[in-house]
Residue frames relative to the residue before (quaternion, step in Angstrom):
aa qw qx qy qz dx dy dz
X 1.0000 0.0000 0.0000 0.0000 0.00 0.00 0.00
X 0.1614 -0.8880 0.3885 0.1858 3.18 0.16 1.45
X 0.5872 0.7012 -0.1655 0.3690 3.47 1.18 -0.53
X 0.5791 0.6346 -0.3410 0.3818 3.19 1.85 -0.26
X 0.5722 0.6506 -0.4027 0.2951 3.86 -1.10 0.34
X 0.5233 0.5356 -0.3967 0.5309 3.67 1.86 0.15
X 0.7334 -0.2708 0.3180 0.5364 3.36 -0.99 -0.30
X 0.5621 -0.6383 0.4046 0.3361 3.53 -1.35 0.23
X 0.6993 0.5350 -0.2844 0.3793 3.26 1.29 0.07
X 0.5507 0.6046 -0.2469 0.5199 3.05 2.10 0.30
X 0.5893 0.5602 -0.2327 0.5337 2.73 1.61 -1.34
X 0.5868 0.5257 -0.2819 0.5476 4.13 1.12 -0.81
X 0.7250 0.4378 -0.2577 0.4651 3.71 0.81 -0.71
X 0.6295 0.6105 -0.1111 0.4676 3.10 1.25 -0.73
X 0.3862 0.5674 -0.3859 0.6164 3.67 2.04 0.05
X 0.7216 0.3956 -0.3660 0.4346 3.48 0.25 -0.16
X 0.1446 -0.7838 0.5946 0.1059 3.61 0.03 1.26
X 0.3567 -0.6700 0.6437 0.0975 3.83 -0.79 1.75
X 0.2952 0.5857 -0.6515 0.3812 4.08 0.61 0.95
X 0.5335 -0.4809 0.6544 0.2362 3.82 -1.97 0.84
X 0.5216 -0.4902 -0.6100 0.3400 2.34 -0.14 2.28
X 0.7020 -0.4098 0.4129 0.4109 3.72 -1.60 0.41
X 0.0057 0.7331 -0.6725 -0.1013 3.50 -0.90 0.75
X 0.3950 -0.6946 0.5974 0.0685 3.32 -1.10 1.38
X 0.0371 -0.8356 0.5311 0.1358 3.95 -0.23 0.78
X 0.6780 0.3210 -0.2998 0.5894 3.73 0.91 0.40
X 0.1056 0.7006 -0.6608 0.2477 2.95 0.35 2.06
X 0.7746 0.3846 -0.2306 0.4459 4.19 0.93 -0.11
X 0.5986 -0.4724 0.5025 0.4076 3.43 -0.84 -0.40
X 0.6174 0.4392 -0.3775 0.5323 3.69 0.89 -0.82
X 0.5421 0.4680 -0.4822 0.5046 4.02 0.61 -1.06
X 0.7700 0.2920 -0.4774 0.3067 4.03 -0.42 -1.19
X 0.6068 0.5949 -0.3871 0.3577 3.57 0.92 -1.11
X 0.4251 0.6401 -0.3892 0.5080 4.03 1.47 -0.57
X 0.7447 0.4321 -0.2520 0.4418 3.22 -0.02 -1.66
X 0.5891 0.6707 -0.3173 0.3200 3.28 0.14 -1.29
X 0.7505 0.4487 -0.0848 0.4777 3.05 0.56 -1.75
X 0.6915 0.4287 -0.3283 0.4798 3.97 0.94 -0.65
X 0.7465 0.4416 -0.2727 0.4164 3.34 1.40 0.02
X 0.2172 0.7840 -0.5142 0.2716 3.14 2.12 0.34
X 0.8367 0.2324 -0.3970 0.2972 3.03 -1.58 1.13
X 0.6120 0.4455 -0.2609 0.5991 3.46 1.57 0.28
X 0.8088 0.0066 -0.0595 0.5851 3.54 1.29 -0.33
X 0.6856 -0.5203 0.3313 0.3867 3.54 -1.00 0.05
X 0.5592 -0.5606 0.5387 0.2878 3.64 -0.87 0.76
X 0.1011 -0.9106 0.3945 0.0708 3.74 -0.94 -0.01
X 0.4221 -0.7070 0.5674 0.0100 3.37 -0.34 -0.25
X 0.0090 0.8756 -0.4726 0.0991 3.10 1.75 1.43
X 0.1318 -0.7673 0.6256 -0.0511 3.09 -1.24 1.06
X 0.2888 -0.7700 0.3533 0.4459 4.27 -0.20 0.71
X 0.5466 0.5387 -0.4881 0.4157 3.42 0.72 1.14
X 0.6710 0.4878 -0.1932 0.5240 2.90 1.30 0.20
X 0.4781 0.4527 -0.4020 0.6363 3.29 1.55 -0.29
X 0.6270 0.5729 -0.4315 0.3040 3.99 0.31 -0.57
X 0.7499 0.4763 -0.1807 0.4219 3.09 1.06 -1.26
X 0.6948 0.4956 -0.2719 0.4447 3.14 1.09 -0.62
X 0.3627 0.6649 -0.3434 0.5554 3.46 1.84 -0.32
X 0.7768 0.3553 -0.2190 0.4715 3.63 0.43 -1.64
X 0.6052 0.5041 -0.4109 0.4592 3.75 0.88 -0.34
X 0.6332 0.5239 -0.3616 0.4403 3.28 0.64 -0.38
X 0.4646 0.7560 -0.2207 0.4048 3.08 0.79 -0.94
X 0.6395 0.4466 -0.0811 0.6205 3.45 0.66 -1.84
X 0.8025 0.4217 -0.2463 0.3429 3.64 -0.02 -1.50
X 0.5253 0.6935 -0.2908 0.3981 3.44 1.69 -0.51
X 0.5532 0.7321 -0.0940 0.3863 2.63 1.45 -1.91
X 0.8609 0.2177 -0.1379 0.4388 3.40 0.50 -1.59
X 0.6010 0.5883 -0.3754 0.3897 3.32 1.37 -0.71
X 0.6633 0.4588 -0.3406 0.4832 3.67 0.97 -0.12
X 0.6158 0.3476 -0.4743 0.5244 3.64 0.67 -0.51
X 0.4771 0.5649 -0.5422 0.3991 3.78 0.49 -0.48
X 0.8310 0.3948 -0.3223 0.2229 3.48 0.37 -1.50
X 0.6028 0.5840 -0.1199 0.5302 3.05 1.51 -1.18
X 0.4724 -0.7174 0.4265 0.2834 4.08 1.43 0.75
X 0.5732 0.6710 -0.4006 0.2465 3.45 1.17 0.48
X 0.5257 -0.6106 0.4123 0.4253 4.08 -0.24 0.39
X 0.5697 -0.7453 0.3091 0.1562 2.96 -1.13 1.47
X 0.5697 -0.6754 0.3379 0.3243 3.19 -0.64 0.46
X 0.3475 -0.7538 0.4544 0.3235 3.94 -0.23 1.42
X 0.5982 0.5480 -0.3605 0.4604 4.08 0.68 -0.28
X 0.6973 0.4785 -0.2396 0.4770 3.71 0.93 -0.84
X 0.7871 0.2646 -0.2788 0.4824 3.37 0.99 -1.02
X 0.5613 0.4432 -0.5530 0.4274 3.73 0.60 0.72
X 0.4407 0.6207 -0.4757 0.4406 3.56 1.21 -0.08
X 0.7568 0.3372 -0.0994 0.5510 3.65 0.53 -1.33
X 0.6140 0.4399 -0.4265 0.4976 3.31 0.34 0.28
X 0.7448 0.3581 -0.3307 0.4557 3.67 0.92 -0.61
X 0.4308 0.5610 -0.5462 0.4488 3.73 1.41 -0.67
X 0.8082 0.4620 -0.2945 0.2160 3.38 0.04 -1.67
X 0.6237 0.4993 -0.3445 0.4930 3.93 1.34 -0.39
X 0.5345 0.5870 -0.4969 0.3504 3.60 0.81 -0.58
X 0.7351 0.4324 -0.2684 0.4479 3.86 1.02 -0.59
X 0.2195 0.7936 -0.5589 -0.0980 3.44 0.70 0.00
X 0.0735 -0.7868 0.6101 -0.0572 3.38 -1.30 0.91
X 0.1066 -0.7769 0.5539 0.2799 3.62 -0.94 0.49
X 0.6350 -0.5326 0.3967 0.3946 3.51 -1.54 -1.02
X 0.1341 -0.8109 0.5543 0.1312 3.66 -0.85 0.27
X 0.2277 -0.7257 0.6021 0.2429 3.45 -1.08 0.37
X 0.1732 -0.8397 0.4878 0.1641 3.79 -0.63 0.51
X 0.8331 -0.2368 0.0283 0.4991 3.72 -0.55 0.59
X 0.6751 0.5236 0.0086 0.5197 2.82 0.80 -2.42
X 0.3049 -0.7166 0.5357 0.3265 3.72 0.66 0.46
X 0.4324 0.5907 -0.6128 0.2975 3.77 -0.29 1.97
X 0.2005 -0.8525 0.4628 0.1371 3.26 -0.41 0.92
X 0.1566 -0.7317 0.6632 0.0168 3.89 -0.86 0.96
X 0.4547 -0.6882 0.4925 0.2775 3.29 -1.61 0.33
X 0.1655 -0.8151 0.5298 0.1659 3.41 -0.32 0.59
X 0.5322 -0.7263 0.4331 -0.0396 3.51 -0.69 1.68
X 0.0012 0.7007 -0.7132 0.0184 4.16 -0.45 0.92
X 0.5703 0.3836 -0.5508 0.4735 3.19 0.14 1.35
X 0.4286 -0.6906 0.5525 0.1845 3.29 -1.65 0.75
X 0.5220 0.7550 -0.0605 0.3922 2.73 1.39 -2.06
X 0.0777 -0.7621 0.6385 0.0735 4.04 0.37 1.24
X 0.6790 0.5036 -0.4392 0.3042 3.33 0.03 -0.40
X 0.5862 0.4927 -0.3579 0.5343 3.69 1.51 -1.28
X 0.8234 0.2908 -0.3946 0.2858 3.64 0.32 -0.58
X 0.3908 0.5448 -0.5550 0.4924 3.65 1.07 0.46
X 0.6138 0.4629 -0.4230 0.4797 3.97 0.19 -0.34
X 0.6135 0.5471 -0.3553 0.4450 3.42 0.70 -1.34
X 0.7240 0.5888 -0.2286 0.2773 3.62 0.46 -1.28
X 0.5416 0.5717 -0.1992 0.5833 2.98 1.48 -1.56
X 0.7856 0.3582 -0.2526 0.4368 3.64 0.05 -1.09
X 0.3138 0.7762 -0.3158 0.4465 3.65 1.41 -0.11
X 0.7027 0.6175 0.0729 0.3459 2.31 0.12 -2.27
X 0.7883 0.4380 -0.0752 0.4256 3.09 0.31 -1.61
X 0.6368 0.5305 -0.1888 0.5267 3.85 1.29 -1.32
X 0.7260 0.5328 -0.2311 0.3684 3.53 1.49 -0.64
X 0.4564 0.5580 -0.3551 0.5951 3.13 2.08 -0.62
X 0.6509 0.6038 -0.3731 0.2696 4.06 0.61 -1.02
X 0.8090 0.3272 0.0778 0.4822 2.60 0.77 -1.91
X 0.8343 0.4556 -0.1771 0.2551 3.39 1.08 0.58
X 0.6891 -0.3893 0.1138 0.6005 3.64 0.06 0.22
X 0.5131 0.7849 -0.2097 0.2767 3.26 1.12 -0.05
X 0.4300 0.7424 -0.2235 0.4627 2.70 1.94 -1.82
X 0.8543 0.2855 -0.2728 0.3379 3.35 -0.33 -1.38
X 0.4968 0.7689 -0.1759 0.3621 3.69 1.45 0.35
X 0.6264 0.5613 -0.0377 0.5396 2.72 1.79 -1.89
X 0.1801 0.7650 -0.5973 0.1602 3.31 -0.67 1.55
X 0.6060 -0.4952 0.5769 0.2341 3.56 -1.65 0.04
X 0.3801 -0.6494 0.5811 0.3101 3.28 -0.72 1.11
X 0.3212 -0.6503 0.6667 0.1716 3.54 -1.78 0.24
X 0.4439 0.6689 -0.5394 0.2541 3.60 1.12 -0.41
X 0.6350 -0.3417 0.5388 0.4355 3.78 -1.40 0.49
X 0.8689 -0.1772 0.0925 0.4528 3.94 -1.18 0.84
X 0.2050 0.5674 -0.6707 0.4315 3.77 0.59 1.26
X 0.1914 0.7212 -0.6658 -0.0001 2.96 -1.32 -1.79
X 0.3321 0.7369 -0.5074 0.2987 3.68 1.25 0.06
X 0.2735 -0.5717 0.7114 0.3038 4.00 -1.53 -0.07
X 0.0265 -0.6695 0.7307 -0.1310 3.20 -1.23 1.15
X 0.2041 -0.6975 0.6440 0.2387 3.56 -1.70 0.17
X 0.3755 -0.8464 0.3297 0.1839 2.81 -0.65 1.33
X 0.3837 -0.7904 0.3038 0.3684 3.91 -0.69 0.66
X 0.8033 0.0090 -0.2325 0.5483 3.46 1.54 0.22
X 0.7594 -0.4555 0.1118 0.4510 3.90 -0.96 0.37
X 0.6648 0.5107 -0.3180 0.4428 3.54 0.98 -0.83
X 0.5707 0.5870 -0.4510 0.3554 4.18 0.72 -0.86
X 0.2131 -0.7246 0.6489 0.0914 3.53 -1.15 1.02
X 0.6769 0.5727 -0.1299 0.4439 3.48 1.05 -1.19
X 0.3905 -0.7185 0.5520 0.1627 3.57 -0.37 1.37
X 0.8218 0.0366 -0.0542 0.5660 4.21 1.13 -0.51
X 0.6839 -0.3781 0.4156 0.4655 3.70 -1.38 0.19
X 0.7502 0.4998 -0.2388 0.3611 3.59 0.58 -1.01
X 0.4936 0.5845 -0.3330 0.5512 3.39 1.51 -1.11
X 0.6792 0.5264 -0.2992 0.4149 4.22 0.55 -1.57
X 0.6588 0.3803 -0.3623 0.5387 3.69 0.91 -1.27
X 0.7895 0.2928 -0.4067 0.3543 3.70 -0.33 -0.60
X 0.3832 0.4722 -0.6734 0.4204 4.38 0.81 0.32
X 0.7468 0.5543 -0.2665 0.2530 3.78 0.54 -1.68
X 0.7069 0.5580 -0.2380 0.3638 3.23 1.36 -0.36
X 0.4130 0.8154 -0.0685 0.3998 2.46 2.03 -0.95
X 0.7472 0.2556 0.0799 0.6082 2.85 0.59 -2.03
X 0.6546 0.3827 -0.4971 0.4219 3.51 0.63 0.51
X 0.4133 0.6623 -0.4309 0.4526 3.51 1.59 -0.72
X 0.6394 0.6578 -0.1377 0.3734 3.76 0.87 -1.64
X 0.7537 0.3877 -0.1807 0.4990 3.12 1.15 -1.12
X 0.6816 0.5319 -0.3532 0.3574 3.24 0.94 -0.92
X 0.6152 0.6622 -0.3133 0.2914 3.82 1.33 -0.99
């Protein structure tokens, strides 16, 4: 999954390959239980049920929603952010410090599946509402379209590969 290593709410938005036609890679329960697992240590593992692949389908959805109008400086959608705002309370967790001065979050939720939503929607509120924001952009590559943060102002291209095919692109363009 070549696209992992952004936040988890990019990396979840970012299942939706923006290619002529859209390929959707979390069309099963084994695909979310995949994901899941490449994001082990940032969210809960799971136990992917196809009620659970729905919902997490529709969360995305929402998280798609805002993470683009975010990118694109547009106002956020009022349906998306009560979506993420409730995923993200259903987990309510606080902080702890532990002997060894390390601090973990400690979780009032049993319910692995609610806090893997919670995360995502986390996740997502942190890309909004944080230093990030001004980061969060839209690939330009010919048939990309991925969200990526970028690592400095000028990069347009979420990957090397995304940069070589604009250049080819536009040189193909020029040459005609």
């Amino acid at each position: 999954m070549p696209w992992l290593g952004f936040p988890v709410a990019v990396d979840l938005v970012n299942t939706i390959v923006m290619s002529v036609p859209e390929v959707d890679l979390l069309t099963t329960e084994e695909e979310l239980a995949v994901w899941a697992g490449a994001e082990a240590g940032r969210i809960v593992d799971v136990e992917a049920t196809r009620g659970h692949l729905e919902e997490v389908r529709e969360l995305r959805g929402h998280v798609r929603t805002a993470l683009f109008a975010a990118a694109e400086g547009r106002a956020l959608p009022a349906e998306a952010v009560a979506v993420l705002n409730r995923a993200s309370a259903a987990a309510p967790s606080y902080p702890v410090v532990s002997p060894d001065g390390l601090a973990e979050d400690v979780v009032v939720q049993e319910d692995r599946f609610v806090r893997l939503r919670a995360a995502v929607a986390r996740s997502a509120i942190a890309v909004i509402a944080g230093a990030d924001r001004d980061r969060l952009d839209v690939c330009r590559a010919p048939s990309c379209g991925m969200l990526f943060l970028r690592r400095g102002a000028a990069q347009k291209w979420c990957s090397d590969p995304c940069g070589n095919r604009s250049r080819v692109a536009r040189h193909a363009q020029r040459r005609r």
